[in-house]
N, CA, C and O atoms as a Tinker XYZ file with bonds, in Angstrom:
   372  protein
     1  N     -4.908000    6.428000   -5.490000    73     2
     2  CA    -4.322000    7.103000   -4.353000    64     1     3
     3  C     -3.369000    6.133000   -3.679000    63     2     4     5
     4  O     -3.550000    4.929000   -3.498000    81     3
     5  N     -2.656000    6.636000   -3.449000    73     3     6
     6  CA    -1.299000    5.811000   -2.414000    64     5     7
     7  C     -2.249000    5.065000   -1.495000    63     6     8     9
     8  O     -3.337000    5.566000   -1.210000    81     7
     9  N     -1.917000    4.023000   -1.076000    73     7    10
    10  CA    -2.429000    2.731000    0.049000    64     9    11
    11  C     -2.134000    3.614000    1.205000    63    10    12    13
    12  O     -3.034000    4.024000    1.937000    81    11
    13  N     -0.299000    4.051000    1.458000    73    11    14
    14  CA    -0.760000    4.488000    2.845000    64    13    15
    15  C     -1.201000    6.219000    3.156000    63    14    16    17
    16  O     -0.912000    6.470000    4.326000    81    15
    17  N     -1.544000    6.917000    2.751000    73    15    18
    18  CA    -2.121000    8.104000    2.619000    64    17    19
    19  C     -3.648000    7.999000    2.292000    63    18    20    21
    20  O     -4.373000    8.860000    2.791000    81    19
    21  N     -4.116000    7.193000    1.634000    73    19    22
    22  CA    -5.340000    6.770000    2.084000    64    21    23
    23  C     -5.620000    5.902000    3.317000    63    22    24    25
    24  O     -6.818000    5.909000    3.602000    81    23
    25  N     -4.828000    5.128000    4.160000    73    23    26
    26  CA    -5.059000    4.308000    5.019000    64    25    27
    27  C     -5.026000    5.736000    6.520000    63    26    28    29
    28  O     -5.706000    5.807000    7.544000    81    27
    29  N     -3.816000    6.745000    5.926000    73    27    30
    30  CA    -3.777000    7.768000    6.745000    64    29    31
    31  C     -4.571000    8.633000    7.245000    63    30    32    33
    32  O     -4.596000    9.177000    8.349000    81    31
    33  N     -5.839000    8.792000    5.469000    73    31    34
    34  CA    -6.874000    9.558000    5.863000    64    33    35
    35  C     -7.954000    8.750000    6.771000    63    34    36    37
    36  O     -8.248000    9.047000    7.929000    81    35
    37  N     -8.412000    7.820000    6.124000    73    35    38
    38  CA    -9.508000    6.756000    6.879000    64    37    39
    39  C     -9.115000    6.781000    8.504000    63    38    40    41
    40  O    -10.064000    6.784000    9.288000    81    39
    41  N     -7.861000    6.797000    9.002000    73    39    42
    42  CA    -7.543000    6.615000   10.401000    64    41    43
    43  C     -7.744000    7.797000   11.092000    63    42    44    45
    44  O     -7.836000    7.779000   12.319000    81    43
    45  N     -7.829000    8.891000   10.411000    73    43    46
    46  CA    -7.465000   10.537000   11.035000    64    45    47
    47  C     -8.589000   11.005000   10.529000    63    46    48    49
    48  O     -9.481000   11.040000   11.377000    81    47
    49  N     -8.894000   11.369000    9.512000    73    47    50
    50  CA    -9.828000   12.538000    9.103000    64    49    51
    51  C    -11.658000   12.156000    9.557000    63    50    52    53
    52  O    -12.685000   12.829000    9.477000    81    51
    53  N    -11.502000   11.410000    9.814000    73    51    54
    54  CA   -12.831000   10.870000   10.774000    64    53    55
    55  C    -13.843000    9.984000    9.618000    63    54    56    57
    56  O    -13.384000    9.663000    8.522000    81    55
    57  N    -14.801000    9.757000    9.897000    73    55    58
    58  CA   -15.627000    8.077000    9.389000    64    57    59
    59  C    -16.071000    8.468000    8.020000    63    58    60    61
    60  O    -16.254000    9.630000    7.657000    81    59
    61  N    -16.251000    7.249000    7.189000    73    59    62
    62  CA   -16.112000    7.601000    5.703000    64    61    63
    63  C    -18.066000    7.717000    5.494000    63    62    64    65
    64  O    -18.960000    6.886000    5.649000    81    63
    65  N    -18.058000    9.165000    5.083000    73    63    66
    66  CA   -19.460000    9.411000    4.689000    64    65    67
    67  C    -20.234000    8.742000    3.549000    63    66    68    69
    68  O    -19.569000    8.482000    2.546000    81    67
    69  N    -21.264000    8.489000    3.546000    73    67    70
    70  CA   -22.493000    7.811000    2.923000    64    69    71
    71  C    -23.775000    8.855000    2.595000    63    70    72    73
    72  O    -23.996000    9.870000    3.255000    81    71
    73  N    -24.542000    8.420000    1.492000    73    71    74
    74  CA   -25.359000    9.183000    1.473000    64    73    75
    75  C    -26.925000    8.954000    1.722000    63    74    76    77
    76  O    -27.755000    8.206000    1.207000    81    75
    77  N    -26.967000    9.794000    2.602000    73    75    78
    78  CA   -28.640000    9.507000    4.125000    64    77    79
    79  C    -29.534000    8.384000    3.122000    63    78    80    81
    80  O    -29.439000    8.151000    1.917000    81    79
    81  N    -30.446000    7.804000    4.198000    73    79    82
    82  CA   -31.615000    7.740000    3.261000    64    81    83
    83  C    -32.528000    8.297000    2.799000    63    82    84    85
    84  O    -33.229000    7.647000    2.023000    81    83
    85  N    -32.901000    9.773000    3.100000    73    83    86
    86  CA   -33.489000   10.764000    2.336000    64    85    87
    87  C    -33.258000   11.001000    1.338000    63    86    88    89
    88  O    -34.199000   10.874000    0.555000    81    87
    89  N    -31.815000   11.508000    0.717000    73    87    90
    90  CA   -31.125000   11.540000   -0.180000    64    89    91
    91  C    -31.105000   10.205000   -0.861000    63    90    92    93
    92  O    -30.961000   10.351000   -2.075000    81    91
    93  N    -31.181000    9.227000   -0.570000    73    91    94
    94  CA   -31.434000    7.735000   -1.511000    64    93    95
    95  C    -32.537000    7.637000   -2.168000    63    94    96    97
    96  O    -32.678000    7.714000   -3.389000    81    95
    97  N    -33.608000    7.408000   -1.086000    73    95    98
    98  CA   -35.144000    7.256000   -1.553000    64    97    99
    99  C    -35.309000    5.833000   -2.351000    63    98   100   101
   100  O    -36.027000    5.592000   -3.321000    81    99
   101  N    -34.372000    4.923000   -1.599000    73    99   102
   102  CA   -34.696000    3.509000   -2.147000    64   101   103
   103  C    -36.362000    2.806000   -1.957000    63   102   104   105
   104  O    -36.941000    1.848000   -2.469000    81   103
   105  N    -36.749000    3.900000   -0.896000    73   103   106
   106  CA   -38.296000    3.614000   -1.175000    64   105   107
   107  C    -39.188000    3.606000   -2.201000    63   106   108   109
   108  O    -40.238000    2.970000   -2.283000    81   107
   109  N    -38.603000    4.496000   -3.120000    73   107   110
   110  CA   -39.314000    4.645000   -4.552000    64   109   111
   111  C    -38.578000    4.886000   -5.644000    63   110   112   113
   112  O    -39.101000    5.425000   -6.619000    81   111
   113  N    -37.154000    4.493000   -5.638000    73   111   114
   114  CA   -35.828000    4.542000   -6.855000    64   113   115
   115  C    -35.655000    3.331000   -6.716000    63   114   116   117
   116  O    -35.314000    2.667000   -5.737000    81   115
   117  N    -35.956000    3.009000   -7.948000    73   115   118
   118  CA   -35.761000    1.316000   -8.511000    64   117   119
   119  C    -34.035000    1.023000   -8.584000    63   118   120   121
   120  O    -33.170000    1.681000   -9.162000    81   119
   121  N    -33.924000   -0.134000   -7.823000    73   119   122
   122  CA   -32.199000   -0.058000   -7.594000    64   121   123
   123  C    -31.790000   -1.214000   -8.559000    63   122   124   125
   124  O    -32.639000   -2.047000   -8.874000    81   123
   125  N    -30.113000   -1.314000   -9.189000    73   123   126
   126  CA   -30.066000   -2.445000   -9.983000    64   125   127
   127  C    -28.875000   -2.805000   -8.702000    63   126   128   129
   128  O    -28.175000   -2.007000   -8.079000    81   127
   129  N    -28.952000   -4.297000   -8.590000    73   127   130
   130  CA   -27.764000   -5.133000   -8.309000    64   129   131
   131  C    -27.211000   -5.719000   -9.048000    63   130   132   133
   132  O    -27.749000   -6.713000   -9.536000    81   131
   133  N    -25.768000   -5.290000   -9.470000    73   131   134
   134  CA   -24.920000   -6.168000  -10.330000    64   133   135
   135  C    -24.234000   -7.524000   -9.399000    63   134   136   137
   136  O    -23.667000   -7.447000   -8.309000    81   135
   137  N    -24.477000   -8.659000  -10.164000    73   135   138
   138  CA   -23.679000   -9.954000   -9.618000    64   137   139
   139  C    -22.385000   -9.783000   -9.970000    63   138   140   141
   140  O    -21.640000  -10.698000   -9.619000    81   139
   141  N    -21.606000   -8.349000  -10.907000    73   139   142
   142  CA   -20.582000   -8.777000  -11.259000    64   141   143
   143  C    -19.935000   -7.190000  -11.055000    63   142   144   145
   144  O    -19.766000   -6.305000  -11.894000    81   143
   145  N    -19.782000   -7.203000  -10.264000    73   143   146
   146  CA   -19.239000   -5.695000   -9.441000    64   145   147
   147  C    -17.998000   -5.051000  -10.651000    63   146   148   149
   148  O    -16.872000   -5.471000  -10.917000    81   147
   149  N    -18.658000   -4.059000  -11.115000    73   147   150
   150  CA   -17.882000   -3.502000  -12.129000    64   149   151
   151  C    -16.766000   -2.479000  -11.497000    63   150   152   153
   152  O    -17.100000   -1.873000  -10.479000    81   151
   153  N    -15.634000   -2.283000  -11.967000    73   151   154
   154  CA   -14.399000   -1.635000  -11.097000    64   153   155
   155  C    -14.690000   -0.160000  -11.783000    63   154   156   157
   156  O    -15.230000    0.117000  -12.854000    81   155
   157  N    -13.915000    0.989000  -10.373000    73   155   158
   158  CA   -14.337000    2.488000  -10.824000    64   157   159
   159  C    -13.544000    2.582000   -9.999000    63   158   160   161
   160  O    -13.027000    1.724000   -9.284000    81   159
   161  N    -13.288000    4.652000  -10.120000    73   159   162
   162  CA   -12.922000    5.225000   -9.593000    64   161   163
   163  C    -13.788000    5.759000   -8.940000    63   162   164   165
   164  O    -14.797000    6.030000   -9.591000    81   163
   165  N    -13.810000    6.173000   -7.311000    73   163   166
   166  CA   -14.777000    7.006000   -7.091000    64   165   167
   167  C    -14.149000    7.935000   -5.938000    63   166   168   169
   168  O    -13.133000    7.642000   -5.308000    81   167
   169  N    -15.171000    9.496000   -5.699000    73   167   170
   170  CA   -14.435000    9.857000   -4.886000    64   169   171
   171  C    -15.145000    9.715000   -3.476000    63   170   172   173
   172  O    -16.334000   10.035000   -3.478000    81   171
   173  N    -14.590000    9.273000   -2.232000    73   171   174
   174  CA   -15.313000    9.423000   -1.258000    64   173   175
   175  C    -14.573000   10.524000   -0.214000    63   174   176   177
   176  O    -13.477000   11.085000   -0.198000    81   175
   177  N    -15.958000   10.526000    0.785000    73   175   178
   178  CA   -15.026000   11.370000    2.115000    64   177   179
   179  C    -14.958000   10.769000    2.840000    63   178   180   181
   180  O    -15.487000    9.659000    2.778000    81   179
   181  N    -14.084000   11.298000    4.210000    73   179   182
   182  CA   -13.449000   10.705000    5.529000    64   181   183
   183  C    -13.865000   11.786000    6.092000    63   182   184   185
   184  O    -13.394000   12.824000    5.627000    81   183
   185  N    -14.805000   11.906000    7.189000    73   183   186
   186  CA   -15.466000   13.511000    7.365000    64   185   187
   187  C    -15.237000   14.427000    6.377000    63   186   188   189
   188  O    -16.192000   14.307000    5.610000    81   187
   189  N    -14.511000   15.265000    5.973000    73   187   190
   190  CA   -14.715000   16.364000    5.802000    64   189   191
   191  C    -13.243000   16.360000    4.198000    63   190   192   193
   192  O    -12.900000   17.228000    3.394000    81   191
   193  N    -12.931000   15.331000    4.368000    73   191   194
   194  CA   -11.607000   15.272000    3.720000    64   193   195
   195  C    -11.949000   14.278000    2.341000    63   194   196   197
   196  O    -12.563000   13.235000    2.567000    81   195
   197  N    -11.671000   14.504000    1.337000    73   195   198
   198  CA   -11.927000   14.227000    0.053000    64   197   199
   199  C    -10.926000   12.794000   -0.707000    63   198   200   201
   200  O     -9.726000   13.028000   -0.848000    81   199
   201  N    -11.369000   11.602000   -1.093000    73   199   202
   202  CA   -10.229000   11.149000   -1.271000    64   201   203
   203  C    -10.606000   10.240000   -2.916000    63   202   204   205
   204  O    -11.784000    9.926000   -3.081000    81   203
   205  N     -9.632000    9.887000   -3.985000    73   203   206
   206  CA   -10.472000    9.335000   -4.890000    64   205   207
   207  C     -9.669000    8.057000   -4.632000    63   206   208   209
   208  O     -8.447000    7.961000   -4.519000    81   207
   209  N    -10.748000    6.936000   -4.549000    73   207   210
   210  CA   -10.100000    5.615000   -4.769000    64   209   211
   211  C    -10.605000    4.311000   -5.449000    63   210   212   213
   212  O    -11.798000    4.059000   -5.618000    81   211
   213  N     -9.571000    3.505000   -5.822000    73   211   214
   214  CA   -10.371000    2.422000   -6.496000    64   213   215
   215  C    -11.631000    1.800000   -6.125000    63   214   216   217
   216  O    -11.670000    1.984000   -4.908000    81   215
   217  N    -12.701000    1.162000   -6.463000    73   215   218
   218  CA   -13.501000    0.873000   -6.407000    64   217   219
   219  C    -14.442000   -0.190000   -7.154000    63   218   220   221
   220  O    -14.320000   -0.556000   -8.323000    81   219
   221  N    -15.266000   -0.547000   -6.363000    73   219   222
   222  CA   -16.493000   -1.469000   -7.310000    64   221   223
   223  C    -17.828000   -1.381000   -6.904000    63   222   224   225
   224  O    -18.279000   -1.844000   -5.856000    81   223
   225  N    -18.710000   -0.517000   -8.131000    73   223   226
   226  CA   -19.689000   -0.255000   -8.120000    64   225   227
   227  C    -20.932000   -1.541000   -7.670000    63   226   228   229
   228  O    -21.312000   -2.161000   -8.664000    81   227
   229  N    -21.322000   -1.813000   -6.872000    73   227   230
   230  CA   -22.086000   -3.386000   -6.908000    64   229   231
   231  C    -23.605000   -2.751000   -6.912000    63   230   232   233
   232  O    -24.431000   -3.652000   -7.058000    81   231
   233  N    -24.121000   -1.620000   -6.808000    73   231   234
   234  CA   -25.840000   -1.429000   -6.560000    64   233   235
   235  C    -25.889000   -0.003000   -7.588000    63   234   236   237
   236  O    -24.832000    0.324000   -8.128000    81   235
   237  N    -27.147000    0.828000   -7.837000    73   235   238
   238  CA   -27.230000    1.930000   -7.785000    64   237   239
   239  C    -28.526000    2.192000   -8.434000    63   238   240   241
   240  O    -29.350000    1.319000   -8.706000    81   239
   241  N    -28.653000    3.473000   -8.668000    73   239   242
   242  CA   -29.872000    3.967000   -8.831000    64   241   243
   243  C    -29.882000    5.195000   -9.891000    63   242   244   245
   244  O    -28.797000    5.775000   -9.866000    81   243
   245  N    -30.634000    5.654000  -10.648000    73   243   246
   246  CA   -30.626000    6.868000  -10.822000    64   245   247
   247  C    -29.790000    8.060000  -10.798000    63   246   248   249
   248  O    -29.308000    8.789000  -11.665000    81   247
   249  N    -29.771000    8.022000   -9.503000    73   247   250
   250  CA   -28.597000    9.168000   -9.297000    64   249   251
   251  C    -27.440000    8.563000   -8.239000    63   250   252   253
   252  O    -26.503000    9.359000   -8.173000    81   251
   253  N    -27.268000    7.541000   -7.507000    73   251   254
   254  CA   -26.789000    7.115000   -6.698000    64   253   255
   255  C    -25.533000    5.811000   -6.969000    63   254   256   257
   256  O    -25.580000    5.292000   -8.084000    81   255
   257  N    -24.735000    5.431000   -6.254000    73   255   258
   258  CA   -24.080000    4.188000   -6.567000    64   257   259
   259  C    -23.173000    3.964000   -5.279000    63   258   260   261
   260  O    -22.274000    4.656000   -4.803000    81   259
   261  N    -23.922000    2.326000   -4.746000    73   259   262
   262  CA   -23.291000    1.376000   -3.890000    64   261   263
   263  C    -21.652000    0.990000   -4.566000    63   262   264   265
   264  O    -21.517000    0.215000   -5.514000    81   263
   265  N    -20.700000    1.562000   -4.004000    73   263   266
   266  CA   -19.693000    1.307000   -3.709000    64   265   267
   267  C    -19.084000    0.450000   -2.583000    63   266   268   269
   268  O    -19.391000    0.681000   -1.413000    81   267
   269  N    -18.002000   -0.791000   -2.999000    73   267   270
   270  CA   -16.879000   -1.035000   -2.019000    64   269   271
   271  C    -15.647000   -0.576000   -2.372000    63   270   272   273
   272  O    -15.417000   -0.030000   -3.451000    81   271
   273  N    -14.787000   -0.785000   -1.453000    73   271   274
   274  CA   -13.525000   -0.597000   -1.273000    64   273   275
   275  C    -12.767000   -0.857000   -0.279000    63   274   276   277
   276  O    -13.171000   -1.021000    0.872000    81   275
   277  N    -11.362000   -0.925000   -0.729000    73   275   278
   278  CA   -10.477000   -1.999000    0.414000    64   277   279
   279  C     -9.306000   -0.341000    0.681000    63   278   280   281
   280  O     -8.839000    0.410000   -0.175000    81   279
   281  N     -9.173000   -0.297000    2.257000    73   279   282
   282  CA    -8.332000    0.663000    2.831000    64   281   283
   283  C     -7.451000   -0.097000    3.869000    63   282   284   285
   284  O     -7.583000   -0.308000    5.074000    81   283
   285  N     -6.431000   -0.455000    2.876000    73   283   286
   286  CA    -5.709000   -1.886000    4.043000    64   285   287
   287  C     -6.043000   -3.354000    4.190000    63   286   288   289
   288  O     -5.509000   -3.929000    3.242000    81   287
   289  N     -6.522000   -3.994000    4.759000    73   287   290
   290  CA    -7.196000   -4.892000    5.488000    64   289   291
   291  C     -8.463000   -5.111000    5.276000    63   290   292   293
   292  O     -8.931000   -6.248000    5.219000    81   291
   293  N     -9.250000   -3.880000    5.116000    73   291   294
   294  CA   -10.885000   -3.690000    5.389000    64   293   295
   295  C    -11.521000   -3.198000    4.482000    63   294   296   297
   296  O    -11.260000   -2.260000    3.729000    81   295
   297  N    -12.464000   -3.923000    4.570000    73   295   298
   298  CA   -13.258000   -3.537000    3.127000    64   297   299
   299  C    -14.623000   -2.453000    3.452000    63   298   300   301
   300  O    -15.618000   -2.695000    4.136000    81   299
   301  N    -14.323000   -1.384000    2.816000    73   299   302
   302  CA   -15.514000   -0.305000    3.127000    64   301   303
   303  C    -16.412000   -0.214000    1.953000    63   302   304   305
   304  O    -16.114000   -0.366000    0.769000    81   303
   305  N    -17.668000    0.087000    2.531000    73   303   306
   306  CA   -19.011000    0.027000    1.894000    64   305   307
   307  C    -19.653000    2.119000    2.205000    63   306   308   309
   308  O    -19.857000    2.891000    3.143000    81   307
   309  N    -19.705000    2.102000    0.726000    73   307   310
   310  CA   -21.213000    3.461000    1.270000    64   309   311
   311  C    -21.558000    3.676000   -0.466000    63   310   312   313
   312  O    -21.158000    3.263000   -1.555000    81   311
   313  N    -22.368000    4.420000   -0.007000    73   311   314
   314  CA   -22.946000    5.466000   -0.987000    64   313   315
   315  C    -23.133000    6.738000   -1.569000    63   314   316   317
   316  O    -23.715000    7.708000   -1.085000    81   315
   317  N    -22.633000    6.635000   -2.546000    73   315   318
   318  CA   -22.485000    8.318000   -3.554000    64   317   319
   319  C    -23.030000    8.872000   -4.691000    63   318   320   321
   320  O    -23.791000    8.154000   -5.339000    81   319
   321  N    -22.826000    9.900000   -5.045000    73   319   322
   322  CA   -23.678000   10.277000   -5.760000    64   321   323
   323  C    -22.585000   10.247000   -6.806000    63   322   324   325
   324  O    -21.379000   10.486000   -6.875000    81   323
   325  N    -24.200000    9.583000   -8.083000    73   323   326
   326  CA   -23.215000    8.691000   -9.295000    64   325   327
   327  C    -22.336000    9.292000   -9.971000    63   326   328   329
   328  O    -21.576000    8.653000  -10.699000    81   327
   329  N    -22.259000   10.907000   -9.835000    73   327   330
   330  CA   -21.657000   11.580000  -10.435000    64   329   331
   331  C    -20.222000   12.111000   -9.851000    63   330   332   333
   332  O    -19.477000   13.012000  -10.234000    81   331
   333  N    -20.140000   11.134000   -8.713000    73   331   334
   334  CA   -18.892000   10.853000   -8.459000    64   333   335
   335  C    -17.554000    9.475000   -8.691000    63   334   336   337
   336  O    -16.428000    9.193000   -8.283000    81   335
   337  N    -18.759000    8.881000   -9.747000    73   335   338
   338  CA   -18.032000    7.778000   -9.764000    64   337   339
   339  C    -17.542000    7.823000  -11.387000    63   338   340   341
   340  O    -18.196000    8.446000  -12.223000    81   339
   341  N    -16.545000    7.224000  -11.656000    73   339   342
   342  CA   -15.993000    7.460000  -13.392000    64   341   343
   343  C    -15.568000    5.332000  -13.499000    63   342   344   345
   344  O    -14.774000    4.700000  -12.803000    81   343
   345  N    -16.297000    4.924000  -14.405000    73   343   346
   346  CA   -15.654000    3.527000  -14.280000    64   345   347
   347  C    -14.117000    3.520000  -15.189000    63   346   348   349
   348  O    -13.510000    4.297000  -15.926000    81   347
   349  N    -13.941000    2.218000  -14.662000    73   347   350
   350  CA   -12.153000    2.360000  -15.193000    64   349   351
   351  C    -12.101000    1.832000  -16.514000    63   350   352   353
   352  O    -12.957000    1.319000  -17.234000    81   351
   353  N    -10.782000    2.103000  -16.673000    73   351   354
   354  CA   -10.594000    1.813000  -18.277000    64   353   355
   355  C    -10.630000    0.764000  -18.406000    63   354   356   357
   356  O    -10.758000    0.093000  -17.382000    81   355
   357  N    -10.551000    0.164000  -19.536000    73   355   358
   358  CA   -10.302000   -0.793000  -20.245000    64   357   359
   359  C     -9.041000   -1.494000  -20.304000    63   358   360   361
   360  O     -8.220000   -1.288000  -21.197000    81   359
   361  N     -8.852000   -2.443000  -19.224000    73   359   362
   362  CA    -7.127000   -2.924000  -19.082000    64   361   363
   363  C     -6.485000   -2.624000  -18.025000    63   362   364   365
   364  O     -5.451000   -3.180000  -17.655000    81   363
   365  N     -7.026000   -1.766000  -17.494000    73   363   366
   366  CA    -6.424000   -1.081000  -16.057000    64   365   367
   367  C     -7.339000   -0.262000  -14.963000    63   366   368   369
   368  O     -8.568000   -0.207000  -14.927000    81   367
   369  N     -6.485000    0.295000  -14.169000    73   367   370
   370  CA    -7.569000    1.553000  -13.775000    64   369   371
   371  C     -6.898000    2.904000  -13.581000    63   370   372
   372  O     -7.572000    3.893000  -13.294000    81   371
């Protein structure tokens, strides 16, 4: 996604959603931490507004995956469901 049209949504469309800890259940879903944060695409929201952007998978679970990502300046953290995430190719993304 374009840097500033994603920097546009993050500023406007309101705070980038995560998924609850109900929906996690890291209480009893065995989580892996990678030391070596593998790069993806993933899609997240900004309230209500949909956006796909680069990424690096660093945690996940079962059905779940700890994502970062950089929107400008700042580096954002949440969680999605894994079946929103596609890792990148081979050579690029």
């Amino acid at each position: 996604m374009d840097t500033r049209i994603l920097e546009r949504i993050a500023a406007e469309a309101g705070p980038l959603q995560s998924l609850s800890s109900a929906e996690l259940r890291l209480d009893v879903e065995p989580v892996t931490i990678d030391p070596r944060p593998k790069p993806a695409k993933a899609w997240v929201r900004f309230g209500a507004t949909p956006a796909l952007v680069d990424a690096e998978v660093c945690r996940w679970t079962a059905d779940a995956c700890a994502i970062r990502f950089r929107v400008g300046e700042t580096e954002m953290k949440a969680w999605v469901w894994a079946s929103a995430v596609t890792p990148a190719s081979p050579g690029g993304r």
